[in-house]
N, C-alpha and C positions, 0 to 999 in steps of 0.2 A: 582726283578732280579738284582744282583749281575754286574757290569763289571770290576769288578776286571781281572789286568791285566793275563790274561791264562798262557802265559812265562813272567813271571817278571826277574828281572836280578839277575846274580849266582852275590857270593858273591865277586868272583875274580874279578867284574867289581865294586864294591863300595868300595870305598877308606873316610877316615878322610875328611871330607871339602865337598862333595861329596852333591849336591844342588839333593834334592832325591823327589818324591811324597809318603806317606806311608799312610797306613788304620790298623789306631787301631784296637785293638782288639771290642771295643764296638760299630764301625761304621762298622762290619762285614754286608755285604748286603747292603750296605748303595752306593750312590757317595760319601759319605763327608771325604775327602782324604786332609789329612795334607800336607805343604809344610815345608822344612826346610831342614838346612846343617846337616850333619850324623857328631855324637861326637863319639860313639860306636857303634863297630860290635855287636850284642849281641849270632847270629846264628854261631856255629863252623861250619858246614858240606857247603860245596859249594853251595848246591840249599836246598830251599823249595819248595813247591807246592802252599804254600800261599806267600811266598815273602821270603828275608833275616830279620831277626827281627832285627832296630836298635834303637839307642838313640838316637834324634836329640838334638840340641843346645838348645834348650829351654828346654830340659828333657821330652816330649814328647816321645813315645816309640810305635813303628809300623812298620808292613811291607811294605819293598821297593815293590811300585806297577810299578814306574819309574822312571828312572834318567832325572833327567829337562835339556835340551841342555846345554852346557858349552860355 
């Protein structure tokens, strides 16, 4: 069982720098949920269902499940 976030955040809330949690595409069903700052947006359209797809700083590439407090 999956807890991936249900409403993860639209894209007009993640910005460059943006301290985000994501789940790879190969950690799908998984908890194991990367941390890291967003380099690229990689999703044009405002929402997904599974997250925004972005690039973190390390090149890392995964959907935002949550933005970590600022």
């Amino acid at each position: 069982m999956s807890s991936d976030n249900p409403n993860p955040p639209k894209r007009s809330e993640i910005r460059h720098g943006t301290k985000v949690w994501v789940i790879e595409k190969k950690n799908y069903g998984t908890n194991d949920y990367t941390q890291g700052i967003v380099q690229d947006i990689l999703t044009s359209k405002n929402d997904h269902p599974r997250g925004i797809k972005v690039r973190l700083a390390d090149g890392t590439v995964g959907r935002v499940q949550w933005l970590m407090e600022q």
